[in-house]
C-alpha distance (Angstrom), angle and dihedral (degrees) to the residues before:
residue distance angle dihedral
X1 . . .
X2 3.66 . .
X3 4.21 116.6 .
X4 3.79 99.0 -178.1
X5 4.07 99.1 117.6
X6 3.99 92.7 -9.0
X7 4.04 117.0 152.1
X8 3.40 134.7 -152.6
X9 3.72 107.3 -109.0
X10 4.48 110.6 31.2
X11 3.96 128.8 95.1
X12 3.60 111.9 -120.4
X13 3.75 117.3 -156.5
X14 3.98 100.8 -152.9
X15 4.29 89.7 47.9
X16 3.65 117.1 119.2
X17 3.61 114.0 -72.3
X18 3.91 103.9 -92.9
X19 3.63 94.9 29.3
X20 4.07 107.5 60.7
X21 3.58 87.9 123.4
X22 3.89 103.7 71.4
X23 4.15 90.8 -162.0
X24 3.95 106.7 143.8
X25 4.63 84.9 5.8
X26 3.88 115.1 127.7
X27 3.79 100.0 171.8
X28 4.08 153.1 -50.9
X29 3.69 119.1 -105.1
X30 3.85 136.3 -172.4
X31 3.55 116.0 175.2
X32 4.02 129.1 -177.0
X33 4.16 88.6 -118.1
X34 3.91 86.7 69.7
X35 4.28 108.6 31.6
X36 3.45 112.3 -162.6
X37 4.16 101.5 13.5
X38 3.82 125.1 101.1
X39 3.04 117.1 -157.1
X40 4.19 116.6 -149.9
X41 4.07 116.8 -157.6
X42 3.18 119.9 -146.3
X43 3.77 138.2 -179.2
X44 3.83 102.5 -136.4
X45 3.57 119.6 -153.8
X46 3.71 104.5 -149.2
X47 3.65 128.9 17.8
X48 3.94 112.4 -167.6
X49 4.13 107.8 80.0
X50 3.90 110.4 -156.1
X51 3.52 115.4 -143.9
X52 3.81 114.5 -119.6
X53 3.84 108.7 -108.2
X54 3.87 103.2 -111.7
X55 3.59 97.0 56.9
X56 3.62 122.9 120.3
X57 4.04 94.0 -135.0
X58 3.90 118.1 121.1
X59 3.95 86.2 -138.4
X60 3.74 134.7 82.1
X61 3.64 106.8 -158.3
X62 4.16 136.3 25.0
X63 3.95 130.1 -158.2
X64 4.29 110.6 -146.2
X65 3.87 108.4 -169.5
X66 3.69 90.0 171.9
X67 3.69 134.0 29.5
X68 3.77 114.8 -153.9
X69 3.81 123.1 24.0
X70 3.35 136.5 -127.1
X71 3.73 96.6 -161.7
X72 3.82 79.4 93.7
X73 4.09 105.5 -148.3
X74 3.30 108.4 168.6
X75 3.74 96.0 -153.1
X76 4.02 91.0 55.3
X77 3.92 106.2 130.8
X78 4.08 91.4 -150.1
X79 3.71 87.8 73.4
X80 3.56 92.7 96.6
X81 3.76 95.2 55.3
X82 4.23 89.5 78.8
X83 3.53 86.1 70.4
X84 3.56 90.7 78.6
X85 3.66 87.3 63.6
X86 3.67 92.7 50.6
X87 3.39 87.6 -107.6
X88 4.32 126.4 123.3
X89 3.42 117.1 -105.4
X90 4.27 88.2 -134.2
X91 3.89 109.9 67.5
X92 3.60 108.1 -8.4
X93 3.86 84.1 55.2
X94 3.79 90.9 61.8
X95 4.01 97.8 36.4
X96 4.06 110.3 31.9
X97 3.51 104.6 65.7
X98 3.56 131.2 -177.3
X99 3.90 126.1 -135.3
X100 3.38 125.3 -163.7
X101 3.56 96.7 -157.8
X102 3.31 101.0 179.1
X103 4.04 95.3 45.2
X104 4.13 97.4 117.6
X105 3.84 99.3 55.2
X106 4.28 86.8 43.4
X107 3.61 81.1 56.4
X108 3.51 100.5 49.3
X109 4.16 91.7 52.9
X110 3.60 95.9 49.4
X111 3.91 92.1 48.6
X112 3.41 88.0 54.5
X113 3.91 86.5 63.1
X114 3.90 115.4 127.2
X115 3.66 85.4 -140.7
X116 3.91 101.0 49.3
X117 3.97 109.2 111.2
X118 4.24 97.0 -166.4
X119 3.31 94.3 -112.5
X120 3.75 114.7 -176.1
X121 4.02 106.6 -86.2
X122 3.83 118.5 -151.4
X123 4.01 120.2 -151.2
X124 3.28 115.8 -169.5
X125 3.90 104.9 43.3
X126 3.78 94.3 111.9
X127 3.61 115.7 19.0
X128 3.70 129.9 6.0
X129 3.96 115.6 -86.0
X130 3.88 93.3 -159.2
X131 3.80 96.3 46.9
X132 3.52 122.0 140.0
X133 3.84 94.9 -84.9
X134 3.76 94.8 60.0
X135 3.76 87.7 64.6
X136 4.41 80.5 60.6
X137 3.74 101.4 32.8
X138 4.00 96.9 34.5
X139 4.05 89.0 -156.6
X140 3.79 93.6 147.4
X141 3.84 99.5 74.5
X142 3.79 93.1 60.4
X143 3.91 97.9 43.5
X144 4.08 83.9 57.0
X145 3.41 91.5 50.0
X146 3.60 94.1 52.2
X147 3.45 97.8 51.9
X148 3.58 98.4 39.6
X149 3.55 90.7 52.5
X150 3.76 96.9 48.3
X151 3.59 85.8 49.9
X152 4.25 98.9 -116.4
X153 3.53 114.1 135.1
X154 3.72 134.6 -122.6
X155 3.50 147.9 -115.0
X156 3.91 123.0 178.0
X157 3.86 132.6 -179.8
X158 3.48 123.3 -177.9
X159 3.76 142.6 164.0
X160 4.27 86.9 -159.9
X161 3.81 130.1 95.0
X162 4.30 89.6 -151.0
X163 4.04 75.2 92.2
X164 3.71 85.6 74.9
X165 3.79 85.2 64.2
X166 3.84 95.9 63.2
X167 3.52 96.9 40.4
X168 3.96 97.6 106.9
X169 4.27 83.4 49.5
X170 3.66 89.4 45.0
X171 3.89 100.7 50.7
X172 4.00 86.8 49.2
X173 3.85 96.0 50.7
X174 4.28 80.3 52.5
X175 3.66 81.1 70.9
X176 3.30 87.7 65.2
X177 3.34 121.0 33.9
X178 4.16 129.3 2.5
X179 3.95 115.9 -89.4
X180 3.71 135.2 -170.1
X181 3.51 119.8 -144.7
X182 3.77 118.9 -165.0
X183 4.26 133.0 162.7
X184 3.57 111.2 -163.1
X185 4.28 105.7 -137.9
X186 3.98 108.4 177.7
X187 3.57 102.7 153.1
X188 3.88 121.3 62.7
X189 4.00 101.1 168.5
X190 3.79 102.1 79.6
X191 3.96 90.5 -147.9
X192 3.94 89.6 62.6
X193 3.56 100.1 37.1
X194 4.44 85.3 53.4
X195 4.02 72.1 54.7
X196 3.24 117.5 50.6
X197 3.67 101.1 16.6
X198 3.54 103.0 39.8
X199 4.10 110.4 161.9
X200 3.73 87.2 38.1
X201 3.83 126.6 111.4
X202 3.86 116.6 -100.7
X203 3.38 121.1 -83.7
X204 3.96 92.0 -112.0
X205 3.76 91.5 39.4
X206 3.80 87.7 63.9
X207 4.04 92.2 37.0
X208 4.03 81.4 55.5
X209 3.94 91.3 53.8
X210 3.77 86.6 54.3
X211 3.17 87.6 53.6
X212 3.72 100.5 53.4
X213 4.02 90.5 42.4
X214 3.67 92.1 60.7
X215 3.72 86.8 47.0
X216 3.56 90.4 55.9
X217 4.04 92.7 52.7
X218 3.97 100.9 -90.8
X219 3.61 125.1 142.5
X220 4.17 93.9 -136.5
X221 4.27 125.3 -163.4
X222 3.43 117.9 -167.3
X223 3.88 115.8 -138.4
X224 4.09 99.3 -128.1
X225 3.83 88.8 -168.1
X226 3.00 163.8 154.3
X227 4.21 81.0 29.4
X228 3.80 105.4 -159.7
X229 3.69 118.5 -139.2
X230 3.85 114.3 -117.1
X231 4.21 92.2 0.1
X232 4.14 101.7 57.2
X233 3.74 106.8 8.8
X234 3.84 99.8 75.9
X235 4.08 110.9 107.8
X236 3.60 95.2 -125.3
X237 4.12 84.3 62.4
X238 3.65 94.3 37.4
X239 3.64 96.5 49.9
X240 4.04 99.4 46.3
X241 4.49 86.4 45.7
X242 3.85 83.9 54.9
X243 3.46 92.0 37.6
X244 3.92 96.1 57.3
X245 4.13 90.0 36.3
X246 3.78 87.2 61.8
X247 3.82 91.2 44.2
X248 4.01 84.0 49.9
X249 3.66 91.6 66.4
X250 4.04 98.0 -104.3
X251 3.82 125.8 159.7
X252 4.02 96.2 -157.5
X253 3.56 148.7 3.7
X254 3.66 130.6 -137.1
X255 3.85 116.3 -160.3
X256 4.00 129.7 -170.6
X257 3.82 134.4 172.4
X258 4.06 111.8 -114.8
X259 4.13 113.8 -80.2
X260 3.63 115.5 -149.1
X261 3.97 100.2 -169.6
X262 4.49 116.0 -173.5
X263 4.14 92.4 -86.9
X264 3.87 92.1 47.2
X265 3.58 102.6 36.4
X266 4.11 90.8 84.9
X267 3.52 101.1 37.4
X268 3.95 90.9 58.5
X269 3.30 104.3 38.8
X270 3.94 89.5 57.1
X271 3.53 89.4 47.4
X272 4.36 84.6 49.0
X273 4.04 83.2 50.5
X274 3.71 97.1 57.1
X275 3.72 94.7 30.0
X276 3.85 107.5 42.0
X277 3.83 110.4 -5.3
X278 3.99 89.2 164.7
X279 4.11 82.0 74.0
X280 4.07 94.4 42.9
X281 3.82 95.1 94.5
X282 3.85 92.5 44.2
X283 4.10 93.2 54.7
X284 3.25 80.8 52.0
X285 3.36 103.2 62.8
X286 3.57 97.0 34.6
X287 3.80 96.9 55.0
X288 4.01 109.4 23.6
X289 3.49 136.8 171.5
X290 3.89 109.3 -8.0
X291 3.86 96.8 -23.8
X292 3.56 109.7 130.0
X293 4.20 99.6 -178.8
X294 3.79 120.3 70.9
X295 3.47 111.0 -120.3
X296 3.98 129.1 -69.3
X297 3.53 85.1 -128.7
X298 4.02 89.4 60.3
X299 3.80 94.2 33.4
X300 4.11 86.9 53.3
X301 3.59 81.2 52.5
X302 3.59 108.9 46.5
X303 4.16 85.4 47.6
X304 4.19 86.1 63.8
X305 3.57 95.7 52.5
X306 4.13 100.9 35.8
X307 3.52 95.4 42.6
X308 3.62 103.2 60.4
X309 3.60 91.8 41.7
X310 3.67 92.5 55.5
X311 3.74 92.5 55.6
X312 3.93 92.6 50.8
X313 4.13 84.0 58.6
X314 3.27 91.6 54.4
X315 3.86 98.3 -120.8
X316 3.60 132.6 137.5
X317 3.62 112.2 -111.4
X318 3.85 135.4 -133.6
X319 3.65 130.5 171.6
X320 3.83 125.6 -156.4
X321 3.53 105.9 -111.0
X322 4.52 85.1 48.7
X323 3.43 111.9 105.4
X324 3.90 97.3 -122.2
X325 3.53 125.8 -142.5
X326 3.86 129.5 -81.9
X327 3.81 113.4 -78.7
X328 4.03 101.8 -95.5
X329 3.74 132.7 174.0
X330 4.12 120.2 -147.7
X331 3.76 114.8 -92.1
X332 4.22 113.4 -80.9
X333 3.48 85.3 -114.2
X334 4.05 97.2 61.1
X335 3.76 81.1 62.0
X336 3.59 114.5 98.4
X337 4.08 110.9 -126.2
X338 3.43 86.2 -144.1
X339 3.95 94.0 68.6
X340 3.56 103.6 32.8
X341 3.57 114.8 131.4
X342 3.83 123.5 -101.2
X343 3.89 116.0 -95.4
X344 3.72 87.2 -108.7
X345 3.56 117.8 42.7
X346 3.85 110.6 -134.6
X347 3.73 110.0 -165.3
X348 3.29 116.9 76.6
């Protein structure tokens, strides 16, 4: 989709497929900081996603500043959601992203709603809020801000380190309102998280960011999942991922067999193919057809063997389909005076 001399409101017949219409589009841009990636701005029109009644989450509402990620894991179950834009859920999921450039001052109208109840909002549930992009388009500083100062608390999941950047912002909004901080960690051999994962931070990059949240005050879970039958479920690999969670400074875990939901399916079992075809026929039979959950049988399973080991590490434990606690933030007076953050934040 080409931006040079685009308006607001024409068709154009050689845009990306899903996007002809340019309603709401400001421009395309490649630059040489991110090879390969496009990134698509849009002007969003609303900025608080409800959560359709019969789903099992324990939130209400969800904030996407990006759609797409180029974190790249090819087990991520949003994949399918660029098909709406025309676009494949392989490649074009991990390179055309979607900004919603506007996404902070959206926020800040609909907050201002007579008829919003500050419900918990959860960030993180589609695609990744600390992505590469953010470190570009810097969108996460005003959401917090929004929310914080509306008085709606927060619950973040990421896979990127950028969150390190907000931490001094973050720790002041928990002054305000309760947050939940969680980094999802899944792969714990560095040759298959390269692999599977492969615009993600390192595994001890992200263990380090733990680390500096719980310095900074945070309760922190770490997102044990998706756990990959016959490459992450052994106990030797369970027990050394819990092992260096725990030594991250974590309060809980949360574990969960692999999903392989319709617009994922494909992409990962090519990526299985290349990868590991010795396991191809057993994926097979353990999700066929459409199913996207391993079977109860193996879930039972993995629960006997992660559980235990959880307990020995001395973590809390959580499992997917639990509803997890409330978003909370450790008491003001846990915080060290010392490293509070200035009245007036500075860096952004």
């Amino acid at each position: 989709m080409r931006w040079q001399g685009q308006t607001i409101d024409d068709a154009d017949a050689d845009a990306l497929p899903g996007l002809e219409n340019r309603t709401g589009i400001v421009r395309s841009v490649t630059t040489p900081e991110f090879a390969g990636m496009t990134f698509h701005e849009v002007l969003a029109k609303s900025a608080l996603n409800r959560v359709p009644g019969p789903s099992k989450m324990p939130f209400g509402w969800t904030i996407n500043p990006y759609r797409g990620c180029s974190h790249a894991c090819t087990y991520c179950f949003a994949r399918g959601t660029h098909e709406y834009l025309d676009l494949d859920g392989g490649g074009d999921f991990d390179s055309q992203i979607v900004v919603k450039t506007n996404v902070a001052e959206v926020l800040q109208r609909e907050l201002r709603r007579g008829s919003w109840q500050r419900e918990t909002v959860a960030l993180g549930t589609n695609t990744d809020p600390y992505q590469r992009s953010e470190g570009r388009y810097k969108l996460m500083p005003g959401i917090i801000r929004a929310l914080a100062d509306s008085g709606t608390p927060m619950s973040i999941l990421t896979k990127g380190t950028l969150i390190r950047r907000d931490i001094p912002l973050l720790r002041e909004a928990a002054r305000q309102v309760p947050i939940d901080v969680q980094m999802s960690i899944a792969m714990y051999d560095d040759d298959l998280q390269h692999s599977i994962e492969p615009g993600t931070p390192s595994t001890q990059a992200r263990l380090d960011t733990v680390r500096a949240l719980a310095d900074a005050g945070f309760e922190v879970g770490v997102f044990l999942m998706p756990v990959l039958p016959h490459l992450t479920d052994s106990v030797a690999h369970l027990s050394e991922a819990l092992r260096r969670i725990k030594e991250a400074g974590a309060d809980y875990a949360i574990y969960g067999a692999l999903h392989l939901r319709p617009g994922v399916k494909p992409w990962f079992l090519q990526w299985l193919e290349r990868e590991h075809p010795e396991l191809l026929s057993s994926y097979r039979g353990l999700y066929p057809g459409t199913a996207a959950e391993a079977p109860k049988g193996y879930r039972q399973w993995l629960a006997k063997r992660v559980r235990p080991l959880i307990r020995a590490h001395g973590l809390q434990m959580r499992h997917e389909d639990e509803q997890p606690r409330p978003p909370r933030a450790r008491p003001r007076s846990t915080v060290p005076a010392a490293a509070a953050p200035p009245a007036a934040p500075t860096l952004f």
